[in-house]
C-alpha positions as CSV (number, residue, x, y, z in Angstrom):
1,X,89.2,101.5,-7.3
2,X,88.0,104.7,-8.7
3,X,90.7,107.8,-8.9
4,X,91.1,110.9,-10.8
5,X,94.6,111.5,-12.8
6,X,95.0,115.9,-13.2
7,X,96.3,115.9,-16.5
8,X,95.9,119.7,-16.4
9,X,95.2,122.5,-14.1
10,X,92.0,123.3,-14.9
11,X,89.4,120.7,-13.3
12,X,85.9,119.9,-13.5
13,X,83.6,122.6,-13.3
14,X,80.2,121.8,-11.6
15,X,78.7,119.9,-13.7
16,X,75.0,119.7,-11.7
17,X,74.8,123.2,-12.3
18,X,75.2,122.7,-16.1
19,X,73.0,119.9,-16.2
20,X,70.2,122.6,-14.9
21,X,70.9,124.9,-17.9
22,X,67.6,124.7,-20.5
23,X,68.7,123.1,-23.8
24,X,67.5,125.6,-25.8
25,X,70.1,128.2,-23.9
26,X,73.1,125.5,-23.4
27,X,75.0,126.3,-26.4
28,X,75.4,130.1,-25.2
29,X,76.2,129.2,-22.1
30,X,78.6,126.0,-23.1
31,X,80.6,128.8,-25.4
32,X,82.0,130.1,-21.7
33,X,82.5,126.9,-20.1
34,X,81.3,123.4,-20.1
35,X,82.4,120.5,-17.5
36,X,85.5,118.4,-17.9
37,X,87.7,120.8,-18.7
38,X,86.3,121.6,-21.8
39,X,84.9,124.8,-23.5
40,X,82.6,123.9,-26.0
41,X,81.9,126.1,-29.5
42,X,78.9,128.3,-30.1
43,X,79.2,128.6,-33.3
44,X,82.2,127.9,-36.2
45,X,82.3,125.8,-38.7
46,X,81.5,122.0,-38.8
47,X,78.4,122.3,-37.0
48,X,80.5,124.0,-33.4
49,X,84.0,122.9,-34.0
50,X,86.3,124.3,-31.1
51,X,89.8,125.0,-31.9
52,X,92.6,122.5,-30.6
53,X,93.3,124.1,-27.6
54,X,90.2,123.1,-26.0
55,X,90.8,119.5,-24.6
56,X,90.1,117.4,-21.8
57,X,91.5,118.5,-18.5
58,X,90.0,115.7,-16.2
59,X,91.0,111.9,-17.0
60,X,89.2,109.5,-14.6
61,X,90.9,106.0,-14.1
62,X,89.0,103.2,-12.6
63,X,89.9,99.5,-12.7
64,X,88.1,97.3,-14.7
65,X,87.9,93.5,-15.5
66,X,91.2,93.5,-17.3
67,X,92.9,96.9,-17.9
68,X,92.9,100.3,-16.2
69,X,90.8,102.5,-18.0
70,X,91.3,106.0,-18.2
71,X,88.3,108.0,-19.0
72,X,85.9,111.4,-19.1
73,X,82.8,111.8,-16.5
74,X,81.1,114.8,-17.2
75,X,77.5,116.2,-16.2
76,X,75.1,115.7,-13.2
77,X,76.0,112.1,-11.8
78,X,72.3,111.6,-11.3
79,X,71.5,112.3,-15.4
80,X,70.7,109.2,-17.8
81,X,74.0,108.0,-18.2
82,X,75.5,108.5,-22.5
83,X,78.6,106.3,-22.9
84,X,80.8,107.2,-26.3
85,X,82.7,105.2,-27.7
86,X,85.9,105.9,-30.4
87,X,86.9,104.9,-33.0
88,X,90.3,103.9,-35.0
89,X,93.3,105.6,-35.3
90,X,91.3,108.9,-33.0
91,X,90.2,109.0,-29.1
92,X,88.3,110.6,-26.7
93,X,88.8,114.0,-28.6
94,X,86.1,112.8,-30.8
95,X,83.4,113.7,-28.7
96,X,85.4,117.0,-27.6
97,X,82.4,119.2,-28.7
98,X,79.7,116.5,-28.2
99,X,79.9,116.3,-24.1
100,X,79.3,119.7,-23.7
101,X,76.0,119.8,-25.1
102,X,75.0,116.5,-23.4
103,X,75.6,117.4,-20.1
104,X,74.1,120.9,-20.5
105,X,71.2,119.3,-21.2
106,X,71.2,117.0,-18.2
107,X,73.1,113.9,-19.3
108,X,75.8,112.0,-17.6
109,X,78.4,111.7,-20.1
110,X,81.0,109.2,-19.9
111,X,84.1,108.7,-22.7
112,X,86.6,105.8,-22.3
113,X,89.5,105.4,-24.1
114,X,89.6,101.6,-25.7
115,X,92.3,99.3,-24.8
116,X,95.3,100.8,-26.4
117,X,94.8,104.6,-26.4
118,X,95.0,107.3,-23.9
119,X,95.8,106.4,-20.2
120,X,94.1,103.0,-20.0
121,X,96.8,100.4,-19.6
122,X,96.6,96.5,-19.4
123,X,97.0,94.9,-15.3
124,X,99.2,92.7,-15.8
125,X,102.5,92.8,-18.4
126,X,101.0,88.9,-19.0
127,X,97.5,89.6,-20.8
128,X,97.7,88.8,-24.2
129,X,97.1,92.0,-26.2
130,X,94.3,91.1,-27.9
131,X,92.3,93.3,-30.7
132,X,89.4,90.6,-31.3
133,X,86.0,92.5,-31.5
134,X,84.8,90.9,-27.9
135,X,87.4,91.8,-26.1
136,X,86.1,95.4,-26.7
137,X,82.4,94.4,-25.7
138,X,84.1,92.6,-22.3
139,X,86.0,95.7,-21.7
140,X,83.0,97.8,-22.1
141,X,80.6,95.9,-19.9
142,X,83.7,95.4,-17.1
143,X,83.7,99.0,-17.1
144,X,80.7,100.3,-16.6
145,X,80.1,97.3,-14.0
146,X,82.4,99.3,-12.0
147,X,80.6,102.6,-12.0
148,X,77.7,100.9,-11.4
149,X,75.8,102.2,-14.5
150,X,72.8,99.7,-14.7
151,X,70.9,101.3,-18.1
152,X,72.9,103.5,-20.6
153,X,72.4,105.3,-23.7
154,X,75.1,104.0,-26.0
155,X,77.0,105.9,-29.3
156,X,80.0,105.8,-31.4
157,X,81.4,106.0,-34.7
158,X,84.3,103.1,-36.3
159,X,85.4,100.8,-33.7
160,X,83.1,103.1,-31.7
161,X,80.2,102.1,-33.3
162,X,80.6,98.2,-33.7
163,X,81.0,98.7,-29.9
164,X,77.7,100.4,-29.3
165,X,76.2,98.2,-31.8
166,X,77.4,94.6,-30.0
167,X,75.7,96.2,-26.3
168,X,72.8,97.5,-28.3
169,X,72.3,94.2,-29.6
170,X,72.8,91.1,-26.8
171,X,71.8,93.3,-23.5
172,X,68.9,95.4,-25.1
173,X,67.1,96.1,-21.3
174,X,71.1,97.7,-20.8
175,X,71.7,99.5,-23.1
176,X,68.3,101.4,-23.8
177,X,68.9,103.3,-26.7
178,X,71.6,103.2,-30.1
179,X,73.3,105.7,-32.2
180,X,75.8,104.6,-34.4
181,X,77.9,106.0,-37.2
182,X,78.1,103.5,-40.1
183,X,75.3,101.5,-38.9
184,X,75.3,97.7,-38.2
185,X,79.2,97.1,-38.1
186,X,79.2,93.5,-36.1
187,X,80.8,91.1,-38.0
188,X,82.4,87.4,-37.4
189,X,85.5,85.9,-39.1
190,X,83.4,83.2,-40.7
191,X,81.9,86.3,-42.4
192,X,85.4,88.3,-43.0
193,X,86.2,84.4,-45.2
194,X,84.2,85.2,-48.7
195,X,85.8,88.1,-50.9
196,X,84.8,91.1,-51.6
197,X,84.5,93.1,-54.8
198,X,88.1,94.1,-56.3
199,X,87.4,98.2,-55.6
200,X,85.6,96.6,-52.3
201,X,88.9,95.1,-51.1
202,X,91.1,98.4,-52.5
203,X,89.2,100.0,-49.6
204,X,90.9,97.6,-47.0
205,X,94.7,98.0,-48.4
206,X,95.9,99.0,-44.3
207,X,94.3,95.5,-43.3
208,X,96.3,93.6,-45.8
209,X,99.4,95.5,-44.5
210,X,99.3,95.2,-41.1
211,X,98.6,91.0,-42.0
212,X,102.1,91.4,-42.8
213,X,105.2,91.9,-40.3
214,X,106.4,94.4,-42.7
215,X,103.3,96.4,-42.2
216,X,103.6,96.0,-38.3
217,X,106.6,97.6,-38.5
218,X,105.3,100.1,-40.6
219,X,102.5,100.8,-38.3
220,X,105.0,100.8,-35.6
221,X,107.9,103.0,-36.9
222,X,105.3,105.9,-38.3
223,X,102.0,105.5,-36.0
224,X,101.2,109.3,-35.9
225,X,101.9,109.6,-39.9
226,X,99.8,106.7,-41.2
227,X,97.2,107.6,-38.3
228,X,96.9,111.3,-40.2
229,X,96.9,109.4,-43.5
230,X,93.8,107.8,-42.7
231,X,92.3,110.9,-41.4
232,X,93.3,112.6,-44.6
233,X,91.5,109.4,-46.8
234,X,88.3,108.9,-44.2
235,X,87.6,112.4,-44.3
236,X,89.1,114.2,-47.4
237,X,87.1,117.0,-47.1
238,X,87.5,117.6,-43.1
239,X,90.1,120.6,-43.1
240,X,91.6,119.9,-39.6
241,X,94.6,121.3,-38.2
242,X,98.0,119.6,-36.8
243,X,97.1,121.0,-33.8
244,X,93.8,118.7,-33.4
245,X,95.6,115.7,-34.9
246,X,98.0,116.2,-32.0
247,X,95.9,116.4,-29.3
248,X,94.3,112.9,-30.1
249,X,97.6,111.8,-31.8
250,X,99.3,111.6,-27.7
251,X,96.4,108.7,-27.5
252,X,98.6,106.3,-29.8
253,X,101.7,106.8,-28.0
254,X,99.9,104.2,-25.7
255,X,102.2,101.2,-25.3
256,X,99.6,98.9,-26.4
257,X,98.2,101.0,-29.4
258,X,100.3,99.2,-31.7
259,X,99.7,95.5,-31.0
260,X,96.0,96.3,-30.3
261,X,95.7,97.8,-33.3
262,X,97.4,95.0,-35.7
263,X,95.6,92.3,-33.9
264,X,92.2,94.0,-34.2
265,X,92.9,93.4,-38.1
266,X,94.3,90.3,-38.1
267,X,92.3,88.7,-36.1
268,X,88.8,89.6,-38.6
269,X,91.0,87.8,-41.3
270,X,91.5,85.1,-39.3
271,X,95.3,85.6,-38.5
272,X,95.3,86.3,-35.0
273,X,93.7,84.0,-31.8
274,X,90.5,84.6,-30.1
275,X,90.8,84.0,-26.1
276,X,88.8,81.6,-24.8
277,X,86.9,84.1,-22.5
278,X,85.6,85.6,-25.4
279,X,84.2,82.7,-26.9
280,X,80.4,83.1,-25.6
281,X,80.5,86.8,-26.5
282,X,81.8,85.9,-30.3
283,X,79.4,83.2,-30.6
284,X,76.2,85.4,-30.1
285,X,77.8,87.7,-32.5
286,X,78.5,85.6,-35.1
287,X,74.5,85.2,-35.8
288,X,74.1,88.4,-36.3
289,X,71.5,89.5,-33.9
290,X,69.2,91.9,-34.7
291,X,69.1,95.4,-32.6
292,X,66.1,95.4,-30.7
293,X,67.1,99.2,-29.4
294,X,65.7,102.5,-30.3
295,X,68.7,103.6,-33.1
296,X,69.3,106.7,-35.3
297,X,72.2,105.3,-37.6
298,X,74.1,108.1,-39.0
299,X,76.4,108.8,-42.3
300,X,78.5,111.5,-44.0
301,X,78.2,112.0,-47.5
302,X,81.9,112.5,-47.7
303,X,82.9,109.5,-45.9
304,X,86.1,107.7,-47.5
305,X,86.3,105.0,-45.3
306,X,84.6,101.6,-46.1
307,X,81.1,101.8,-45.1
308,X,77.7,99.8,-45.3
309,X,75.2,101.0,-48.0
310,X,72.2,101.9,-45.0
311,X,69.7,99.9,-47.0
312,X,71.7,96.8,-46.2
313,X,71.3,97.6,-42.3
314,X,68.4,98.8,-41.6
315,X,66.0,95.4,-41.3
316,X,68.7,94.8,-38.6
317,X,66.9,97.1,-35.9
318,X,63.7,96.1,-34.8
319,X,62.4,98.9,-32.9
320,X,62.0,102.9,-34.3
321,X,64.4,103.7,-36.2
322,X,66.0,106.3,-38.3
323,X,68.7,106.9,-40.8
324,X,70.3,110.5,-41.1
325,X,72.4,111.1,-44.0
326,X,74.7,114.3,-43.4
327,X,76.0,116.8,-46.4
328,X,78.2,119.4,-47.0
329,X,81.3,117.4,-46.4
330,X,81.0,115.6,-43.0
331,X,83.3,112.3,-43.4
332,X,84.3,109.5,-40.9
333,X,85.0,111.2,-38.1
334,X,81.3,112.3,-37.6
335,X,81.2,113.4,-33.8
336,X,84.3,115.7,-34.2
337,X,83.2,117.5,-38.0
338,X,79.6,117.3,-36.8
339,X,79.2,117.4,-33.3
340,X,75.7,119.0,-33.0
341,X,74.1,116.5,-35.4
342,X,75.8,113.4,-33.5
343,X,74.8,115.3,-29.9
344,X,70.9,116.1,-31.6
345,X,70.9,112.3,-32.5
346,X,71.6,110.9,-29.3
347,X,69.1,113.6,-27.5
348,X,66.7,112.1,-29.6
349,X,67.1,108.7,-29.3
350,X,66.8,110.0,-25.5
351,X,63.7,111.2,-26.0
352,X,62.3,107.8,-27.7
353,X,62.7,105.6,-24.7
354,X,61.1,108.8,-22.1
């Protein structure tokens, strides 16, 4: 079943006619309106940062495998399907600035929230609500079996971008085409077992809390202040306002955000169970398969998050490949403080596979 939930008044604007505007012209044109409800920035700072007001009108719900996931479609419905995915604690309002300029260019873009955020709710009151990384992969593939999208240009950034990465990586004739924040991020709990470096491990104090039921309380009892915590630590230099930490912090009022979110880390340490549906998915992971994808991984110098060094990822796709290393403060959150370098990569990677 395949619905449309108003959130606003303002609705989708027709998105074919966008998808017919030249690229060279579509940021003029996206700076007076763009489809889903979104206006997107000419100019600003950041690379065309709109302000807070601008959100997501339009949210899409369709159910698939094992939740109801709400989501954006924007763009002509006959354009080479993009699917982004977010990261951890953000949402859909990553890409905010991102989905204009795809689908002025021709794209079909499509924006889920994960399992735990935004309007996508579990079926039944009986799944177990389960974080593990293939549960995410599942979700993912369930979802776009729905809409029917046979061949899709994948990107993200955090969780985002270990989700790309896993479709990238064990349905290659799929999912064409990679970009991914942060690189190779697939990892295995046999892997998560050997320490790291002391200043290494520093890095991961919030999934040593949340291992703890004092630090699922914690999480639970101040979701919106720890989530701005982490924004403040993975992007120290990103200046955003409380406005735009509101307008993705509504995401994690999601009844499932919580326990999604402390077993996600749990279960990489070991604490938390796998479901046996997953098993084959986790399995295939666990080697470590190589990308075999054209892929433009992507960094921010000021990136305070824990992150691969790209030299210790880049063997991992086969295929062409590039690295783009981004200045002048551009942290985690790389889609939402850079959005015209994540939307350039992905046209690029688009024109690879052509």
């Amino acid at each position: 079943m395949n619905h449309t939930t108003n959130l606003k008044r303002r609705g989708f604007l027709n998105t074919a006619a966008l998808g017919l505007v030249a690229w060279q012209s579509s940021l003029a044109h996206a700076a007076q309106a763009a489809p889903g409800g979104a206006k997107a920035s000419a100019g600003g700072a950041g690379g065309g940062i709109s302000p807070a007001s601008n959100t997501f009108t339009d949210i899409r719900q369709i159910r698939a495998g094992v939740l109801d996931v709400g989501y954006v479609d924007a763009g002509p419905r006959n354009g080479t399907p993009v699917v982004l995915f977010h990261g951890w604690p953000y949402d859909i309002h990553a890409f905010i600035d991102v989905v204009p300029i795809l689908a002025a260019a021709g794209y079909r873009v499509i924006v889920p929230h994960l399992r735990g955020y935004g309007s996508t709710r579990f079926l039944s009151p009986d799944t177990l609500r389960n974080g593990q990384q293939a549960s995410f992969t599942a979700d993912a593939v369930a979802f776009l079996d729905e809409l029917k999208i046979e061949r899709a240009i994948v990107a993200g950034f955090d969780w985002g971008a270990r989700i790309a990465t896993t479709l990238a990586a064990l349905w290659p004739r799929r999912f064409r085409a990679l970009v991914s924040v942060s690189g190779y991020l697939i990892g295995s709990q046999e892997g998560n077992i050997k320490p790291l470096a002391p200043k290494a491990e520093l890095q991961w104090w919030y999934q040593y809390y949340f291992a703890t039921p004092r630090g699922e309380r914690g999480y639970r009892e101040n979701t919106h202040a720890f989530a701005r915590l982490i924004w403040e630590l993975a992007s120290p230099e990103w200046k955003f306002d409380d406005a735009t930490f509101a307008r993705s912090a509504r995401s994690l009022d999601n009844p499932d955000h919580v326990a999604i979110s402390i077993s996600n880390y749990r279960w990489r340490l070991g604490l938390a169970p796998s479901e046996p549906q997953y098993e084959d998915i986790e399995r295939r992971l666990a080697a470590f398969p190589d990308v075999a994808v054209p892929t433009i991984t992507m960094e921010g110098e000021a990136n305070g998050a824990p992150h691969p060094n790209p030299k210790d990822y880049a063997r991992k796709f086969l295929k062409k490949y590039e690295h783009r290393h981004l200045a002048k403060g551009v942290g985690h959150n790389l889609p939402q403080e850079a959005p015209r370098a994540f939307a350039q990569a992905i046209l690029d990677v688009a024109r690879w596979i052509e």
